[in-house]
C-alpha positions in Angstrom: 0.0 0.0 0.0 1.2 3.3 -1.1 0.0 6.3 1.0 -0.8 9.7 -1.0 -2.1 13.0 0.4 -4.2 16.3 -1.3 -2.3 18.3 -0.1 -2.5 22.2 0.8 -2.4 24.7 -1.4 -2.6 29.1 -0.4 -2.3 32.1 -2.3 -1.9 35.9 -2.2 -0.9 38.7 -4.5 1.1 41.4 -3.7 2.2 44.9 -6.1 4.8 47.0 -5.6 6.1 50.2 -7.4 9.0 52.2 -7.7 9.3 55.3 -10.0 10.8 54.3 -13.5 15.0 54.9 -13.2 16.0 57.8 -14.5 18.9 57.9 -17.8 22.2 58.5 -15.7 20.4 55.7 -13.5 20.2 53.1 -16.1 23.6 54.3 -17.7 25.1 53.2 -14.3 23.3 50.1 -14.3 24.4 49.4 -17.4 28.4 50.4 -16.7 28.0 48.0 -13.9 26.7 45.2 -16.3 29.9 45.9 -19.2 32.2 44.8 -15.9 30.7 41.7 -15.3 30.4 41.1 -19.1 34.1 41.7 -19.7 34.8 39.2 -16.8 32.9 36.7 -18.4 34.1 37.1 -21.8 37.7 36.5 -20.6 36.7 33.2 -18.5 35.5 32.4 -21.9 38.7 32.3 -23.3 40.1 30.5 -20.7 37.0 27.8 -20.5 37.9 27.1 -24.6 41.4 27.0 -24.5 42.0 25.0 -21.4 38.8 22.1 -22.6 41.0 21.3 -26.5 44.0 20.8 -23.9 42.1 18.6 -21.8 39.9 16.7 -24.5 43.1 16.4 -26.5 45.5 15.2 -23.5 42.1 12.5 -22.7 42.2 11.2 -26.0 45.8 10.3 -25.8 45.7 8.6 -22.5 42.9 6.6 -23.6 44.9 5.8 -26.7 47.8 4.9 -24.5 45.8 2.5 -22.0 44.2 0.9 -25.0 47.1 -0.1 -25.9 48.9 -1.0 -22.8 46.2 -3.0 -21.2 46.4 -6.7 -20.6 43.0 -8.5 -19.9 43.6 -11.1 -16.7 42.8 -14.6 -17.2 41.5 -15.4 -13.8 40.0 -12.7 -11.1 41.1 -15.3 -8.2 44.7 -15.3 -8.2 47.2 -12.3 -8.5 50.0 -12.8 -10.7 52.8 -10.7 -9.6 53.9 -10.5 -13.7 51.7 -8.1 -14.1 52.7 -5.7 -11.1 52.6 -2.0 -11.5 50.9 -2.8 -15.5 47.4 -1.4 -16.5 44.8 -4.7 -16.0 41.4 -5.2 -17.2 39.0 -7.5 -15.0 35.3 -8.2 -15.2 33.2 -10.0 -12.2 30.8 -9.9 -9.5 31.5 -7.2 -6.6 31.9 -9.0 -3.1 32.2 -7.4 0.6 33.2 -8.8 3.8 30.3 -7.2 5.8 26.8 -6.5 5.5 25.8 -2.6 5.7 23.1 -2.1 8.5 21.0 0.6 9.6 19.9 -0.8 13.4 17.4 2.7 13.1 14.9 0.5 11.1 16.1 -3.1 11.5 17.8 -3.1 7.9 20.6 -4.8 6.2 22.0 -5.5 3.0 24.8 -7.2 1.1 26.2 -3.8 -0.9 28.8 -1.8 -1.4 26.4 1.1 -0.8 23.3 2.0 1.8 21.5 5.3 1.4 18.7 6.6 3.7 17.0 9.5 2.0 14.6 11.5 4.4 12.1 13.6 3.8 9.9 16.0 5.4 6.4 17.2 4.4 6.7 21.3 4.4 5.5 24.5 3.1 7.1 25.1 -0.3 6.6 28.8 -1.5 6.3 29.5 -5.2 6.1 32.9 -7.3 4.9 34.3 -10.1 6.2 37.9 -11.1 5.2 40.5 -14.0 6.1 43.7 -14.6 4.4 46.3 -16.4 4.5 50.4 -16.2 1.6 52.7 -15.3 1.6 56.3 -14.2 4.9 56.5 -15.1 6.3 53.8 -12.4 7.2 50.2 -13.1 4.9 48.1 -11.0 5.6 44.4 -10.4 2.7 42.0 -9.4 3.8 38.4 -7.4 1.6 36.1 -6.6 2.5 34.2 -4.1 1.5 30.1 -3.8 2.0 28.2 -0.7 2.1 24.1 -1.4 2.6 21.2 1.3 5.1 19.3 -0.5 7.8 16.0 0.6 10.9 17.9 0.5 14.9 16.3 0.9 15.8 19.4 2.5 15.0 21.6 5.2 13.1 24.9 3.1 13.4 27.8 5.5 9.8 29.3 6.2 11.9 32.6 7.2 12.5 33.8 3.9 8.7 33.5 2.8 6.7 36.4 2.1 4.1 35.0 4.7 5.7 33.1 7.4 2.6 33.1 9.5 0.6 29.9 8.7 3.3 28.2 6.5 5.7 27.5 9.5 8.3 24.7 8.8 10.2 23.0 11.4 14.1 24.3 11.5 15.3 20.9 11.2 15.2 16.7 10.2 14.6 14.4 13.8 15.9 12.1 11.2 19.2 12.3 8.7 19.7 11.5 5.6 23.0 9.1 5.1 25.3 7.2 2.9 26.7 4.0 4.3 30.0 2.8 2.2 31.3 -0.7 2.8 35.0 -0.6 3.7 36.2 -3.4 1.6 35.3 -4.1 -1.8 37.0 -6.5 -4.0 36.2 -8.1 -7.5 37.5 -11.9 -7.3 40.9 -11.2 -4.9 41.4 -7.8 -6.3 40.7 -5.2 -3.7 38.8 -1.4 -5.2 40.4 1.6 -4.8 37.9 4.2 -3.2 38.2 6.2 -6.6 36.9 3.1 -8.2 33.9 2.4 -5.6 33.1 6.0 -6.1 32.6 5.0 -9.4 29.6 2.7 -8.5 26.8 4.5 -7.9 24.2 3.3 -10.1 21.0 3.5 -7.2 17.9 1.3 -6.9 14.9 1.9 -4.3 15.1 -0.9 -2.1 11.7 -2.6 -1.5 10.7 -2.6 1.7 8.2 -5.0 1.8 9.7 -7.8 3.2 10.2 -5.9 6.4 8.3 -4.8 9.5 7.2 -1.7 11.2 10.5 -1.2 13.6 8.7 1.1 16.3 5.9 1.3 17.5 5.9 5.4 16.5 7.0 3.9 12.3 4.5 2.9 10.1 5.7 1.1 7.0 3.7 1.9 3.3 4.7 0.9 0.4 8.5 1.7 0.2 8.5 4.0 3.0 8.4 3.8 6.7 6.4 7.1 7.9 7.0 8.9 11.3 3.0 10.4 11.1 0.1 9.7 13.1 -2.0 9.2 9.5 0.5 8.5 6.7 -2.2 9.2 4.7 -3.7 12.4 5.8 0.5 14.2 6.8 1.3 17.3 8.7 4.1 19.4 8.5 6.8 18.5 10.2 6.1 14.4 9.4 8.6 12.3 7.9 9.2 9.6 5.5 12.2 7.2 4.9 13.3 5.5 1.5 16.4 3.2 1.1 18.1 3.1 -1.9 21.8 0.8 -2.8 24.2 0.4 -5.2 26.5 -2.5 -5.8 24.8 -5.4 -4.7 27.8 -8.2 -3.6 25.9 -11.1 -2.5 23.3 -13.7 -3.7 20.0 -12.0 -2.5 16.7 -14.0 -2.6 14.8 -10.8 -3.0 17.2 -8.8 -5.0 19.0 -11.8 -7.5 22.5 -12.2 -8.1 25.4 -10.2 -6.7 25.9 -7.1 -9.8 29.1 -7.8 -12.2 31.5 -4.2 -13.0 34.5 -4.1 -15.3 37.6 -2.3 -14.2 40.7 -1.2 -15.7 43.1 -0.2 -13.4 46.7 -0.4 -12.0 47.6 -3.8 -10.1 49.4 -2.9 -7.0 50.1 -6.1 -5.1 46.4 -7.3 -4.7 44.6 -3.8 -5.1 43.8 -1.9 -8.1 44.9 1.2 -8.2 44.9 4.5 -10.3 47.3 4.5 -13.6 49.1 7.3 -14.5 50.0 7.6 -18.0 52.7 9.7 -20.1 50.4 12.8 -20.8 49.7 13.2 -17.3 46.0 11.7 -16.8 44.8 9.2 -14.4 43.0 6.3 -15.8 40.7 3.8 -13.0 37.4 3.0 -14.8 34.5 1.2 -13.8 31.4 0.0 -16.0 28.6 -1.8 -14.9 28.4 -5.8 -16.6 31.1 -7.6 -18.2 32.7 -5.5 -21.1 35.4 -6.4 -23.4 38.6 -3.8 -23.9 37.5 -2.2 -27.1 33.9 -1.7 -25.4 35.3 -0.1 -22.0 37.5 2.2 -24.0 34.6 3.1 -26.6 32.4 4.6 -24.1 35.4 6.3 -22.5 36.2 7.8 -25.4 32.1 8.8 -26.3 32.5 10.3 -22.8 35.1 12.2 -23.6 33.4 13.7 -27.0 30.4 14.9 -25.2 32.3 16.8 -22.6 34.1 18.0 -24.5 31.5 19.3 -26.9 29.5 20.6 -23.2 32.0 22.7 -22.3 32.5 24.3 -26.0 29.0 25.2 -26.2 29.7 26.7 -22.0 32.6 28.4 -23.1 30.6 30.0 -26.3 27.3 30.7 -24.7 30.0 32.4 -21.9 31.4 34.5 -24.5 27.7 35.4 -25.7 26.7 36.9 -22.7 29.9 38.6 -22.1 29.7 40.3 -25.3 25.9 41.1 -24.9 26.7 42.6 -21.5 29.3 45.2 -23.0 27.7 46.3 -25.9 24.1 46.4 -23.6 25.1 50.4 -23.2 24.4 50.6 -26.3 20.5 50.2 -26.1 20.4 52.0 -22.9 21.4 55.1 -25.1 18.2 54.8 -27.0 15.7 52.8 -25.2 13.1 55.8 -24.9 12.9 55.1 -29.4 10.4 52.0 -29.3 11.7 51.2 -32.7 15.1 52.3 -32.7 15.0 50.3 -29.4 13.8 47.3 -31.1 15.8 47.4 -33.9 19.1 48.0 -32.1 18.9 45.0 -29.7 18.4 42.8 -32.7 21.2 44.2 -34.3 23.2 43.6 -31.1 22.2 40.3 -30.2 23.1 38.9 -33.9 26.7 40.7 -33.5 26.8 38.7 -30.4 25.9 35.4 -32.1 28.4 36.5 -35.0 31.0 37.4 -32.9 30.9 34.9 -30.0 31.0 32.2 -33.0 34.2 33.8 -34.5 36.1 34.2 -31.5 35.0 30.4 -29.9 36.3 29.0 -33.3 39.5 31.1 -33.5 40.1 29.7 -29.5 39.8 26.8 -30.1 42.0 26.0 -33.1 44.6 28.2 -31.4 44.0 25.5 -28.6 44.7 22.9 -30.9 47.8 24.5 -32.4 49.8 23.8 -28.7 48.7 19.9 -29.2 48.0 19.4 -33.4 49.4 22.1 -35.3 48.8 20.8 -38.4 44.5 20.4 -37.7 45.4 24.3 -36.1 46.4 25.3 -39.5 44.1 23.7 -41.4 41.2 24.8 -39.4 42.8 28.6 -39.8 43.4 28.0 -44.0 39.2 26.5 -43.6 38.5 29.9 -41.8 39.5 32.2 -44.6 37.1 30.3 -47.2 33.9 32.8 -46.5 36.1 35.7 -46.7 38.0 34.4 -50.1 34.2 33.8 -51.5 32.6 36.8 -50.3 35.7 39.0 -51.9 35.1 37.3 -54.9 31.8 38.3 -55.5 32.3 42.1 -54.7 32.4 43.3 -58.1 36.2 44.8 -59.4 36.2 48.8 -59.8 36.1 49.9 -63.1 38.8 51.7 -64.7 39.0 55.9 -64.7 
């Protein structure tokens, strides 16, 4: 059985005004906005040129594990041949110990046991517009209040009506992460960089359990600290369990879950691998994966970062460069049309030039690493203004 509630839901509206800024007002405003738009355009550089070092310098350690790697042919005995060498192993995860939380009578064969607690609170939501009238700007909020399960404490204090939408300042109950000390694949003994690496979370059911106190009351996949888990109050609680890494034979859960590593062996522990360009290779996938697979998806990995952070560093340099020319419109906002037609004309030289400037980063980026893709992504650079040259017609003669 799954408890639900309705729920509690409030509103209000509230306007204020303030007299519309004056020029030297919004020019001041505006200076203060070119600052924090040059700062961002020169993190933008910084964000480009540093990710083609980074993507580059990824690439080649991947290239270099690839083809360093030696696959072990048993995960039960450590060969000391292949001390100190980059190793790939697949199998099922095993622990010593069970993780427990006595709180609620609960173990479980994992590498990792997470209680998530929540509390049912007020959760405040507005809704602002602006408009001018009289010659002020008005804004009109309305607020919503909601009684919502919520992983964190939401401080009434900071709502626009406190009174009647009072939350309590903090959890009876915490929220927790229980790690098992020692994991191990066959005799090989995880690294904690590598059992970082395994958090793939499932609810646990809790079905198979009782109510631990007498003050608990178990639905669905919850225990509930409320008098009626169906009808809450502020201030209740509810507790979920979630784990990752089963490593033992559950008659509820199956069969203990199976990760491929490539790491470092270090006696019998496995270990980060430092290669020649200076990264640090320890991976872990969930199931049994060959190599080629593994090194696939770290290099797919590697693309879409890589590709993240170009389109950070560009929409960066956008914003930058739509902050300092922003003065710009402030100098003839009081023309509607002029208005209008000058912040499209300065949003598309933002677009123009953030694209020119990302693209001239980056192959400069490349130049430190592959000078020869850095040039020919400069010669490729020139080809619209070689075309658009050629179609200006020649001046004729005097």
């Amino acid at each position: 059985q799954q408890f639900s509630d309705t729920g509690s839901r409030k509103e209000h509206v509230k306007i204020t005004s303030e007299s519309k800024p004056g020029f030297l007002e919004r020019l001041s405003e505006t200076s203060g906005g070119m600052l924090m738009g040059f700062v961002t355009f020169l993190l933008s550089f910084y964000l480009l040129f540093t990710n083609e070092g980074r993507a580059l310098r990824t690439a080649k350690s991947l290239d270099e594990g690839l083809s360093l790697v030696i696959p072990l042919d048993s995960i039960h005995s450590v060969s000391q041949q292949n001390e100190g060498r980059l190793v790939h192993l697949a199998g099922a995860l095993s622990t010593s110990k069970p993780l427990f939380d006595p709180s609620y009578g609960l173990s479980i064969q994992a590498v990792k046991l997470k209680r998530h607690v929540e509390m049912y609170q007020w959760v405040e939501y507005e809704d602002s517009t602006e408009y001018e009238e009289n010659g002020e700007i008005k804004k009109e909020t309305k607020y919503s209040y909601n009684t919502e399960w919520k992983s964190e404490v939401v401080n009434s204090r900071n709502f626009d009506r406190e009174i009647g939408h009072k939350n309590p300042s903090a959890m009876a109950v915490e929220s927790f992460t229980a790690v098992s000390p020692n994991v191990q694949v066959g005799s090989f003994v995880l690294s904690n960089g590598l059992v970082d690496k395994i958090d793939n979370f499932k609810q646990l059911s809790l079905s198979n359990l009782e109510d631990p106190h007498a003050d608990v009351t178990r639905g669905g996949d919850y225990f509930y600290h409320s008098e009626n888990p169906r009808r809450p109050e502020v201030g209740d609680l509810r507790v979920s369990f979630f784990y990752a890494g089963l490593s033992g034979d559950d008659p509820h859960l199956g069969s203990a879950d199976k990760v491929t590593v490539i790491a470092r062996q270090r006696g019998n522990q496995l270990v980060p691998y430092h290669t020649k360009s200076g990264d640090v290779l320890q991976i872990l996938y969930p199931g049994d994966l060959s190599v080629e697979e593994v090194f696939q998806k770290e290099h797919e990995s590697n693309t879409m970062k890589t590709w993240a952070l170009r389109a950070a560093g560009w929409l960066s340099m956008f914003v930058g460069i739509s902050l300092m020319t922003r003065i710009f419109y402030t100098l003839v906002d009081w023309f509607p049309i002029v208005r209008d037609l000058v912040n499209i004309g300065l949003k598309a030289f933002a677009v123009c030039v953030a694209t020119s400037l990302s693209l001239l980063t980056i192959s400069i980026g490349w130049l430190f690493y592959r000078p020869l893709w850095a040039l020919l992504i400069g010669l490729l650079s020139v080809v619209p203004i070689v075309i658009a040259k050629s179609r200006v017609p020649p001046k004729k003669q005097q």
